[in-house]
ZAZA-62641 format. One line per field, with one value per residue (C-alpha): x, y, z; residue number from 1. Coordinates in Angstrom, 2 decimals. Layout:
<recs>
east <- X  ... $
north <- Y  ... $
up <- Z  ... $
num <- NUM  ... $
</recs>
This chain:
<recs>
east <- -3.05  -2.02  -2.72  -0.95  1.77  0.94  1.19  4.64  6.27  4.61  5.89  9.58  9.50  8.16  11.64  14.20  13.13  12.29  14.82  15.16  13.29  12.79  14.59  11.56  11.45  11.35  9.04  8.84  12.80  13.07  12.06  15.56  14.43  10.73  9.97  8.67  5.20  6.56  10.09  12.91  15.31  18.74  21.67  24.99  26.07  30.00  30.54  26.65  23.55  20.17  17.57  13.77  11.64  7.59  8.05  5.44  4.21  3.61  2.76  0.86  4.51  7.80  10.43  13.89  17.06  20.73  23.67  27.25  30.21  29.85  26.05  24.72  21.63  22.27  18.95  15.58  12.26  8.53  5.98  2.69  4.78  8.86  11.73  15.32  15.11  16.68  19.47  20.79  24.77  25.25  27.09  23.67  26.15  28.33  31.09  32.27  30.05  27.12  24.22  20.95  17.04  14.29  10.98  7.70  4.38  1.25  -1.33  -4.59  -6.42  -4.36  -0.44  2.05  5.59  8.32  11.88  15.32  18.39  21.67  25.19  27.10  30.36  33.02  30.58  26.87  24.80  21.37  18.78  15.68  12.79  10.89  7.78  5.75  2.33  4.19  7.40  11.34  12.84  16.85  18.96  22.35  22.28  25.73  25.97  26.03  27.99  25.62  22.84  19.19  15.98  13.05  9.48  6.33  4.86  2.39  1.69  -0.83  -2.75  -6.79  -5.57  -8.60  -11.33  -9.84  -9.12  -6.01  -4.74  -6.52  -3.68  -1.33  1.91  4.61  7.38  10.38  14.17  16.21  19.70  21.25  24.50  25.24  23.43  20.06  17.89  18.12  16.25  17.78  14.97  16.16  19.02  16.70  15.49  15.19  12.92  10.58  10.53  9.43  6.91  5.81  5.90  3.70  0.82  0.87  0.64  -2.57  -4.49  -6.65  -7.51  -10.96  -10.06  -8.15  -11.04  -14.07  -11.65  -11.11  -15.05  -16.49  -13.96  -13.09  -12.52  -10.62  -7.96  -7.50  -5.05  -2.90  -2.57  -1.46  0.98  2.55  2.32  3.92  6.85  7.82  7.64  9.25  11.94  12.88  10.62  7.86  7.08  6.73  4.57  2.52  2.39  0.83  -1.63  -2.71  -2.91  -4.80  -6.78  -9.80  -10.16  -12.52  -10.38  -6.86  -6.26  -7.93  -6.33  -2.86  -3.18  -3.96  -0.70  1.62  -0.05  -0.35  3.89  4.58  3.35  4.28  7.73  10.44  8.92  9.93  13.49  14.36  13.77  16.04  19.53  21.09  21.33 $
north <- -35.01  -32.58  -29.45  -30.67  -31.16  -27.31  -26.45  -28.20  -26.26  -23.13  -23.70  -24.27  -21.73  -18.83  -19.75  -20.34  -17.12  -14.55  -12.37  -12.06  -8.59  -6.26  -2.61  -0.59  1.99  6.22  7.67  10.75  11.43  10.42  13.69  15.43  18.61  19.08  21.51  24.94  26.13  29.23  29.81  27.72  25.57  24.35  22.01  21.91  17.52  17.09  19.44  19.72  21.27  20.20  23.26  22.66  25.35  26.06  28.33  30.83  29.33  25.94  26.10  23.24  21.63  21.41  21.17  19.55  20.65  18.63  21.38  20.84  23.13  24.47  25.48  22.61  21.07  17.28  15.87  17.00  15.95  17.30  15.87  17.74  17.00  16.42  16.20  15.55  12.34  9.43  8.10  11.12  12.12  7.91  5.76  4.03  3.03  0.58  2.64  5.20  8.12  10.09  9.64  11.51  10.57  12.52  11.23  12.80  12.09  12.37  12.39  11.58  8.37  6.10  7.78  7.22  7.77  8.82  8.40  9.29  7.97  9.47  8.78  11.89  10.73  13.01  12.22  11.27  8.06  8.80  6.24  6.36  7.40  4.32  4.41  2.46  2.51  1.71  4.36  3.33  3.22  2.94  1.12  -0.24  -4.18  -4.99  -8.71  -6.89  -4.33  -2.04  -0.23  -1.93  -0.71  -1.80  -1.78  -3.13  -4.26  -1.99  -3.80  -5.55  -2.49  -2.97  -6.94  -9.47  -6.21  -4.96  -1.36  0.14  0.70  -3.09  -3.99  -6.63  -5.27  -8.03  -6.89  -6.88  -5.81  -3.83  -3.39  -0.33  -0.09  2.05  -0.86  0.25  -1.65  -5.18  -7.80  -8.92  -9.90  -13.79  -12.49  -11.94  -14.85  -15.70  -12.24  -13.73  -17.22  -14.90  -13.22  -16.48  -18.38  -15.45  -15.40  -19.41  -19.17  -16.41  -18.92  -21.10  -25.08  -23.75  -20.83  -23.30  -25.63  -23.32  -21.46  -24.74  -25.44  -21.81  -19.18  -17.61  -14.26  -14.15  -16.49  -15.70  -12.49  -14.42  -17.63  -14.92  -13.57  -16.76  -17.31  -14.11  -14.36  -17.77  -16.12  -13.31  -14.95  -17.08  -19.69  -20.48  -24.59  -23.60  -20.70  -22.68  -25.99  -23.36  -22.49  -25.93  -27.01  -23.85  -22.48  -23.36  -26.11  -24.69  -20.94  -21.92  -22.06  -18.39  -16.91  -18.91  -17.32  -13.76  -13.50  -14.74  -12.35  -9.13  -10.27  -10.31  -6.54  -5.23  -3.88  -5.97  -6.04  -2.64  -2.97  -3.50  -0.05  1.36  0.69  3.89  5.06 $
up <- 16.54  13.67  16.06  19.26  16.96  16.05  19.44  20.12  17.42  18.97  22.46  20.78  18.64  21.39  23.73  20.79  19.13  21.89  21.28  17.68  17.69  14.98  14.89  16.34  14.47  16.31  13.74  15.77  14.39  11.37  9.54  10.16  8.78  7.41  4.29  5.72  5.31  3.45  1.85  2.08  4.40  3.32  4.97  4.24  3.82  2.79  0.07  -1.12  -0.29  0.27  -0.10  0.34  -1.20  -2.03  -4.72  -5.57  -8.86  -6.81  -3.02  -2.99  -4.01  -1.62  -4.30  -2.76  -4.61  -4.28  -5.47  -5.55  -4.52  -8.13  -8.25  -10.11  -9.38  -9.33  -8.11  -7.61  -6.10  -5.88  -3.82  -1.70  1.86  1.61  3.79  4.54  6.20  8.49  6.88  5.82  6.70  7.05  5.09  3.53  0.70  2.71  0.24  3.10  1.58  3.36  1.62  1.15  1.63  0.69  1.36  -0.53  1.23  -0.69  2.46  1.53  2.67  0.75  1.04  -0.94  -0.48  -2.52  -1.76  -3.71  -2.21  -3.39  -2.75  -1.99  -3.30  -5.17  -7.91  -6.62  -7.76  -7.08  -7.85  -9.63  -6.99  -5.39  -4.16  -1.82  0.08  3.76  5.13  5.27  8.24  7.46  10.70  11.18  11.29  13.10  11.97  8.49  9.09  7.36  6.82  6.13  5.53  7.21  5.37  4.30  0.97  -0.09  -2.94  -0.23  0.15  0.52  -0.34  -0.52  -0.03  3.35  3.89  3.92  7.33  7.62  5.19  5.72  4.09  4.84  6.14  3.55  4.26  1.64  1.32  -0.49  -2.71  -5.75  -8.52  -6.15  -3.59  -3.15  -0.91  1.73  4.15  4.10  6.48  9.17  9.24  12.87  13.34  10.73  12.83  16.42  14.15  13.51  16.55  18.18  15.40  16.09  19.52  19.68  17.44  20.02  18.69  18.54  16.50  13.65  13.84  12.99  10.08  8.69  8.29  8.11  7.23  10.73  10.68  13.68  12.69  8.99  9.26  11.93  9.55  6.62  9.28  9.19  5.48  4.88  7.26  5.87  1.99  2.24  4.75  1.51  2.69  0.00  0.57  4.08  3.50  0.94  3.20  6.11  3.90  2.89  6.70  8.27  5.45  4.33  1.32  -0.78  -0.65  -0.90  -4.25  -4.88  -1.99  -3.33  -6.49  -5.11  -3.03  -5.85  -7.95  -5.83  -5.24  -8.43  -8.37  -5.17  -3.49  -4.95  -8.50  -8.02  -6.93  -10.74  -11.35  -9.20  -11.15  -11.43  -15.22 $
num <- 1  2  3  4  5  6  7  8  9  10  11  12  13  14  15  16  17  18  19  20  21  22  23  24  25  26  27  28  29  30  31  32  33  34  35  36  37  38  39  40  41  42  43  44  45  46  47  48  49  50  51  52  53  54  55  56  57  58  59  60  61  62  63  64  65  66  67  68  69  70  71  72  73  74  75  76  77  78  79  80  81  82  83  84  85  86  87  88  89  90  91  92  93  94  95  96  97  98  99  100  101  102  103  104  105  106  107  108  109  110  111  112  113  114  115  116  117  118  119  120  121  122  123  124  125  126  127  128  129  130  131  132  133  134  135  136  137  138  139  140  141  142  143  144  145  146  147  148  149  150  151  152  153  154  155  156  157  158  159  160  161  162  163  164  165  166  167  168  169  170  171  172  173  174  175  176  177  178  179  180  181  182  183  184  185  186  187  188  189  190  191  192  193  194  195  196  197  198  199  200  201  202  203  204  205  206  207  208  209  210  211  212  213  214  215  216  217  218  219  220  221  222  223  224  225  226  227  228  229  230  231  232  233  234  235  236  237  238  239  240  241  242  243  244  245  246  247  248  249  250  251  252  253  254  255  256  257  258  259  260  261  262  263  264  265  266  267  268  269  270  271  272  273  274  275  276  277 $
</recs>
């Protein structure tokens, strides 16, 4: 009775929430210009400029430069791969500045990026760097009337022994102003509720039934899916209540424990640290 009652709420959801879509992201464009393989490129934003160099001492490094009308250098950032990126010439701010992104990419197998967000105002506020283990993508949310930024925690990388493109990272949104990021994923709430309605509707009664009794592989990253999209929507006695109805017994309180924890250490534990000083 429990899981027809699972299924009714699936059918619902899937029509009341079809078109709550996500921004999908054009990763192809976001690099706006891309640190050169040898010597330098610059751009002229407002009254600054933006110059990305590998000097000789450091090739291995792209080293990005912000310099004012006057010559001084009012922000800098290293990182193995580095560019200019999306977001960039907008009003990120909400304050009727253009900004500036950089993003640093480490490569490797498990990347890292860096970015440093600056508000080019007649006097710039440029955060500390933020990093995370899943890219930015910046948009402009109309209901808001601003910018967002669209992401995932990395916090969740290789979470519970997977791998990390097997990763989870939840998606989270951010908001930007000149006291740093913010969390603002409960505003898209009814994006969260497709995401949900979708995982709920590719899990089969037999799927649910054999996770409950023998840990079902199949099922278990759909059912966190769920969980996620109600927690980070705002949503945590619905996340948690999810959990207690399509998660094995004898593993909820471990895997309970393990998301609050790897939370507490991910993304927006982060977001504190990006006041400007």
């Amino acid at each position: 009775m429990r899981f027809l009652s699972l299924i009714a709420m699936v059918l619902c959801a899937s029509f009341s929430h079809a078109q709550a879509e996500w921004p999908k992201p054009k990763w192809e464009k976001v690099e706006k210009v891309r640190c050169p393989a040898r010597g330098e490129a610059e751009i002229t934003i407002g009254s600054y400029r933006v110059r990305l160099t590998r000097e000789a001492r450091a090739e291995r490094l792209c080293i990005a430069y912000l310099i004012d009308k006057a010559g001084r250098q009012a922000a800098r950032l290293e990182a193995a791969q580095l560019s200019i990126y999306q977001g960039t010439g907008e009003d990120v701010f909400g304050d009727g500045s253009q900004s500036l992104v950089l993003q640093g990419f480490s490569g490797g197998s498990e990347p890292k990026y860096t970015y440093k967000i600056v508000d080019l105002g007649p006097r710039p506020v440029i955060l500390p760097d933020i990093e995370n283990e899943s890219p930015f993508y910046f948009f402009k949310n109309a209901a808001k009337r601003g910018y967002r930024i669209l992401t995932g925690d990395g916090g969740f990388h290789n979470f519970d022994g997977r791998c990390f493109d097997c990763s989870p990272f939840p998606r989270v949104v951010l908001r930007v102003d000149n006291d740093g990021l913010h969390d603002a994923s409960a505003e898209f709430t009814e994006q969260y509720d497709s995401e949900i309605a979708l995982a709920r509707a590719r899990i089969g009664e037999g799927e649910i039934a054999k996770f409950l009794e023998a840990d079902f592989r199949d099922a278990r990253n759909v059912v966190l899916e769920m969980i996620f999209a109600y927690l980070y929507s705002g949503r945590e006695a619905e996340a948690w209540q999810t959990l207690d109805q399509m998660w094995p017994a004898k593993d909820r309180e471990r895997i309970k424990n393990l998301i609050v924890n790897t939370r507490a250490q991910g993304l927006l534990a982060r977001l504190g640290r990006t006041k400007p000083k």
